[in-house]
C-alpha positions in Angstrom: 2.0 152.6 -65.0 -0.4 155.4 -64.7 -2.7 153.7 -62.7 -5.4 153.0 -65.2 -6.7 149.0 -65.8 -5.8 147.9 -69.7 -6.1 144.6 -71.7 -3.0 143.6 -73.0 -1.4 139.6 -74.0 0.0 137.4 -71.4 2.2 135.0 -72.9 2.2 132.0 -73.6 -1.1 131.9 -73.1 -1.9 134.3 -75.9 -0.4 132.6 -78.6 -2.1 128.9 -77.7 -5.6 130.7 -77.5 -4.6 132.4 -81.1 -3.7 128.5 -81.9 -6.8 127.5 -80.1 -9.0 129.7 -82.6 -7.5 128.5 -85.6 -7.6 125.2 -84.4 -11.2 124.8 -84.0 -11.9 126.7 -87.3 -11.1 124.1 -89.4 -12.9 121.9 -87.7 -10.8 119.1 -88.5 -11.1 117.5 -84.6 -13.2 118.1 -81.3 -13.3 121.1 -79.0 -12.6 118.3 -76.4 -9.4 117.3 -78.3 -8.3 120.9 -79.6 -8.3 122.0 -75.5 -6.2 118.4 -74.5 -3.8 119.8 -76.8 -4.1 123.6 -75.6 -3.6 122.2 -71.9 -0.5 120.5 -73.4 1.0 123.6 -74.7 1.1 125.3 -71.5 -2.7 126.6 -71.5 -4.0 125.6 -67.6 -7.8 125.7 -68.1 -10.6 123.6 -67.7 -13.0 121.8 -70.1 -15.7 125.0 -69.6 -13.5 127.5 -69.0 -12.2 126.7 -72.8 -15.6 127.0 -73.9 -16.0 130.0 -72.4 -12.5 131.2 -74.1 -13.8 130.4 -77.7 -17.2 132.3 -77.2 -15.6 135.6 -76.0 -16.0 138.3 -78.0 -12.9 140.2 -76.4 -10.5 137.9 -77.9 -11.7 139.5 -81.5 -11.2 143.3 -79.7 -15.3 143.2 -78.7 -16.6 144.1 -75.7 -20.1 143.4 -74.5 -21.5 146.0 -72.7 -24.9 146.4 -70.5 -27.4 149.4 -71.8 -29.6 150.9 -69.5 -32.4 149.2 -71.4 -30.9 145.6 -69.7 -29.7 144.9 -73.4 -26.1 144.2 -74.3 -24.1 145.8 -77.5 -20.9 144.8 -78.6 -18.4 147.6 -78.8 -15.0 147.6 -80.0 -12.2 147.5 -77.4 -8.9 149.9 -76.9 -7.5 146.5 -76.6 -5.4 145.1 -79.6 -7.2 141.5 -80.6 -5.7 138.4 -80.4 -7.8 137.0 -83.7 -9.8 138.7 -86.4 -13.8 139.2 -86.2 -14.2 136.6 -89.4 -11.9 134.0 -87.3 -14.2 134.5 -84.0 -17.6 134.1 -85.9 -16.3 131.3 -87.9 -15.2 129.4 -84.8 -19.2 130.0 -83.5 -20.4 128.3 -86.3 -18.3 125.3 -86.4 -19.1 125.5 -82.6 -22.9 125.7 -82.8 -23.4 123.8 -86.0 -20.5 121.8 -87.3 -19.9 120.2 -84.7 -22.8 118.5 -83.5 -22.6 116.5 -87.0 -19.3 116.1 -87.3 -18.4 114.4 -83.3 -19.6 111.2 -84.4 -17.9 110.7 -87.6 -14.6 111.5 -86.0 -15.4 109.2 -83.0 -15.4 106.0 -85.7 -12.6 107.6 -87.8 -10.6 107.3 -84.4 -12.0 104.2 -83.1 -10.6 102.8 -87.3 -7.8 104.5 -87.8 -6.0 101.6 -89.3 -8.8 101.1 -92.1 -7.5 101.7 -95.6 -4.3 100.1 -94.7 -5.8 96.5 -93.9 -6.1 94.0 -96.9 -8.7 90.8 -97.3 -6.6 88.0 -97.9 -9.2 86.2 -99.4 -10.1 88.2 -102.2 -7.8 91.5 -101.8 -10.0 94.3 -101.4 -9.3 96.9 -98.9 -11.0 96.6 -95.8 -13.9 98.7 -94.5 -15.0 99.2 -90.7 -18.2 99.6 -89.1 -19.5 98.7 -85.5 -22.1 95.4 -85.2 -24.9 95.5 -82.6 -24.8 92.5 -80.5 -27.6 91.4 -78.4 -25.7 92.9 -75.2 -23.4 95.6 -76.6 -22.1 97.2 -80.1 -18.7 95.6 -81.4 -16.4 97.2 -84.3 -15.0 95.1 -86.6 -12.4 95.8 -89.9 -14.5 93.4 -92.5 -14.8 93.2 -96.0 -17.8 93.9 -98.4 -20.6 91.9 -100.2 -20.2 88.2 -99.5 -17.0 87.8 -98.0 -16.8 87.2 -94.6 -13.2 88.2 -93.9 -13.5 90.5 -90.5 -11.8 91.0 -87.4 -12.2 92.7 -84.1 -11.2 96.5 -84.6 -10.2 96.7 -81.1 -7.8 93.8 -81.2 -5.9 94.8 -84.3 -5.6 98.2 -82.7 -4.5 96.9 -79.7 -2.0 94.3 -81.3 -0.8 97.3 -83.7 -0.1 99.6 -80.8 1.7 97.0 -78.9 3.9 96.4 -82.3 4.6 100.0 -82.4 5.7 100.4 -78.6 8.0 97.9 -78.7 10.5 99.5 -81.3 12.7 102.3 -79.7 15.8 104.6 -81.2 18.6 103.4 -81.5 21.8 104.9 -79.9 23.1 107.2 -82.6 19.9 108.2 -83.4 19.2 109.0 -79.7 22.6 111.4 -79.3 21.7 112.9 -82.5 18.0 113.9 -81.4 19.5 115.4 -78.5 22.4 117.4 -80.0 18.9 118.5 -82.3 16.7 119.4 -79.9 19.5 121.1 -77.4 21.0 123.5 -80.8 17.7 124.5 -82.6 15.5 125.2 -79.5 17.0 125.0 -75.8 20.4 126.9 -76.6 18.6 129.4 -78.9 15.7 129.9 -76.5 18.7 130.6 -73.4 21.0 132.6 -74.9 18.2 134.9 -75.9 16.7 135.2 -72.5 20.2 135.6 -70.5 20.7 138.4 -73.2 17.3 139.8 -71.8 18.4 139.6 -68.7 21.4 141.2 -69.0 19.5 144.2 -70.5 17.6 144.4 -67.4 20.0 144.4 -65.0 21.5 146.9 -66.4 18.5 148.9 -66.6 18.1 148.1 -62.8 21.4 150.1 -62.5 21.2 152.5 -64.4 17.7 153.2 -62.6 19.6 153.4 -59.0 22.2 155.2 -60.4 19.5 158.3 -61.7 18.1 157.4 -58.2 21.3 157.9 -56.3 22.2 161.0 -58.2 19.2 162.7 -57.6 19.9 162.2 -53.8 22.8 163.9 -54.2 21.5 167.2 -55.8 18.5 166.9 -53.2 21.3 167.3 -50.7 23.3 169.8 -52.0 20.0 172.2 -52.7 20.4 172.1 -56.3 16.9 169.9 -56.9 13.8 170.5 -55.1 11.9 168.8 -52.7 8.7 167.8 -55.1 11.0 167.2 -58.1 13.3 164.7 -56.0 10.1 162.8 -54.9 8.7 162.8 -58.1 12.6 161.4 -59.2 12.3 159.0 -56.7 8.7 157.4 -57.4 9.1 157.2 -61.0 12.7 155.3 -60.3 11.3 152.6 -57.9 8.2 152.5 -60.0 10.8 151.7 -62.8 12.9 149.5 -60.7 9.8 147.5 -59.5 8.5 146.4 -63.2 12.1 145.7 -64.3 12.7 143.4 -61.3 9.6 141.5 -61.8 10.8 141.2 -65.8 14.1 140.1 -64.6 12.3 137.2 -62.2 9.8 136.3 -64.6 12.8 135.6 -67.1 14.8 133.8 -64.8 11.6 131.4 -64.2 12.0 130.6 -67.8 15.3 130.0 -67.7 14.8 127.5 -65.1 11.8 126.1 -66.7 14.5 125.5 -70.4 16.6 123.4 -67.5 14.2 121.6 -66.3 12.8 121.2 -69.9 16.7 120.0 -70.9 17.1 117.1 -68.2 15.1 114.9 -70.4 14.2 111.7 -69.3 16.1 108.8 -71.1 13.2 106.6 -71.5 10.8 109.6 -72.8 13.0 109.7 -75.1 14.2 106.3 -76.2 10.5 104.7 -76.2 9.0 107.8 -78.7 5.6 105.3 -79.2 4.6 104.9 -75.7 2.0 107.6 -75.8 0.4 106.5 -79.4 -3.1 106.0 -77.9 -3.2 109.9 -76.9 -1.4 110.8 -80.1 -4.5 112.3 -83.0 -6.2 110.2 -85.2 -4.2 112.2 -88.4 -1.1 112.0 -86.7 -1.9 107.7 -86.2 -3.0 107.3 -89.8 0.4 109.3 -91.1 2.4 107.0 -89.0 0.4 103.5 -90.0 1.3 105.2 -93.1 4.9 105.5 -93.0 4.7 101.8 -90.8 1.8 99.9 -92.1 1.0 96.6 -90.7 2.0 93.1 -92.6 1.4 89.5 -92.4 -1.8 90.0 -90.5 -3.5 87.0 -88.9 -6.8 87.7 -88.9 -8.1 84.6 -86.4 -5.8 86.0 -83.6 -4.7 89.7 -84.9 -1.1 89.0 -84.6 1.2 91.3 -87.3 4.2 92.6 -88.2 5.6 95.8 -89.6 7.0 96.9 -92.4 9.9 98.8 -91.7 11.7 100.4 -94.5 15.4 100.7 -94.8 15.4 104.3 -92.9 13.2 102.9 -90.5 15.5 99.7 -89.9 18.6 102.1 -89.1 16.7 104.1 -86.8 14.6 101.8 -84.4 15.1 98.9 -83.1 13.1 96.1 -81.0 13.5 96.5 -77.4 15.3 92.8 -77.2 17.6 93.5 -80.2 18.9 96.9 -78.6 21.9 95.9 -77.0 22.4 93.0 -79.4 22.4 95.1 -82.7 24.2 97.9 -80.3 27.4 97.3 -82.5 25.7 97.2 -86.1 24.0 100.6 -85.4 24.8 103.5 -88.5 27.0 106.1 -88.4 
């Protein structure tokens, strides 16, 4: 307002890099995989640029500054920080040290995600994973220890575990219900708190051409100065300008929460369709809570074990419109 340059948030983007930081800290998955996720939430950036957003020292309220000596020194910033000091030099470490052990490990807990769900049927034991080296290439197999032979290609079984999974879908009920959840917790909350905003606003807008029109008025009749009325009348339009581009930028949400509301039916119905990009904790939770059965391990074919829950909320895409009628209410 007064013409002087200031850091302050832009949101959303704000809260996903405060996400972003904690994210990495924990070091629980790849900077490669914590920025896929970033991008997802709204966070437009590429794969260095992200980098380059986890190594700045003004997200912690430092600023890096040039002495005449050529050498830099980190001052604290007027700015208020997105994350503490102990958050940013955490995230260096796992950056610069963690990580570089740790990539590899999570490639082959990824690349096995199914393993400590899989069962030798010859003698039992749970099945471990490991990758072979073949004269031409590496292969991973699920296999079984000491001298039982018992294995099977890794990628198969994945592949024949994912297709399982994306051919159940919700049922009906389940699909009206998921809606009526998502529109009443989130969408309608979101809205009505943003046309309340904007209502705010426009009346602000009035009440800011009001003053405005007023003060023409007493500049006419003589009762307010020249200077003052100009001064009036900059600080009005200066006021009227920012509340404008508030009241646009709000509307752009709103139409976003539309757009964000016509969800697409088949999204929706077929919720597995996107479990090769889903995280490898988020795959082993769901193998957990659908784990794979009668496993053939010459040709990888399975089943799965749906509890009762599970039964009443998907289906098999053949049995939809059959089982239409048996559906719970």
């Amino acid at each position: 307002m007064d013409g002087k340059k200031a850091i302050a948030p832009k949101e959303p983007e704000a809260d996903i890099i405060k996400w972003s930081f904690h994210q990495a800290a924990q070091n629980d998955h790849k900077i490669s995989e914590i920025m896929k996720m970033a991008n997802e939430k709204g966070l437009i950036c590429s794969r260095s640029h992200f980098f380059r957003i986890l190594r700045n020292p003004i997200y912690c309220g430092l600023i890096s500054v040039k002495l005449k000596s050529n050498e830099e020194q980190m001052i604290k910033g007027l700015h208020e920080p997105l994350i503490s000091e102990s958050l940013f030099y955490q995230v260096q470490s796992v950056i610069n040290t963690k990580r570089k052990t740790t990539s590899k490990k999570d490639d082959l807990k990824e690349l096995f995600f199914l393993r400590g769900f899989l069962t030798c049927p010859v003698c039992d034991r749970k099945l471990s994973g490991s990758i072979a080296q073949g004269s031409s290439k590496k292969y991973p197999y699920y296999h079984c220890h000491d001298r039982c032979r018992t294995r099977i290609n890794a990628v198969l079984l994945n592949d024949c575990y994912q297709n399982k999974l994306q051919q159940l879908i919700l049922s009906n009920n389940t699909i009206e219900l998921f809606k009526d959840i998502l529109e009443g917790q989130n969408i309608k909350t979101q809205k009505a708190s943003y046309l309340y905003g904007q209502k705010l606003l426009e009346r602000r807008i009035k009440e800011e051409e009001l003053t405005l029109s007023r003060g023409r008025k007493l500049f006419i009749a003589g009762i307010l100065k020249i200077d003052d009325y100009n001064d009036l009348k900059k600080e009005c339009l200066v006021n009227t300008k920012n509340l404008s581009k508030e009241r646009r930028d709000i509307t752009l949400k709103l139409k976003a929460i539309d757009r964000k509301n016509q969800i697409e039916n088949k999204a929706l119905v077929e919720i597995f369709q996107k479990f090769s990009k889903f995280d490898t904790s988020d795959k082993r939770y769901l193998v957990s809570l659908i784990p794979p059965v009668d496993i053939d391990y010459r040709t990888g074919d399975l089943s799965l074990d749906l509890n009762q829950a599970f039964s009443k909320i998907l289906l098999k895409k053949i049995n939809r419109k059959t089982n239409k009628k048996n559906e719970f209410h």
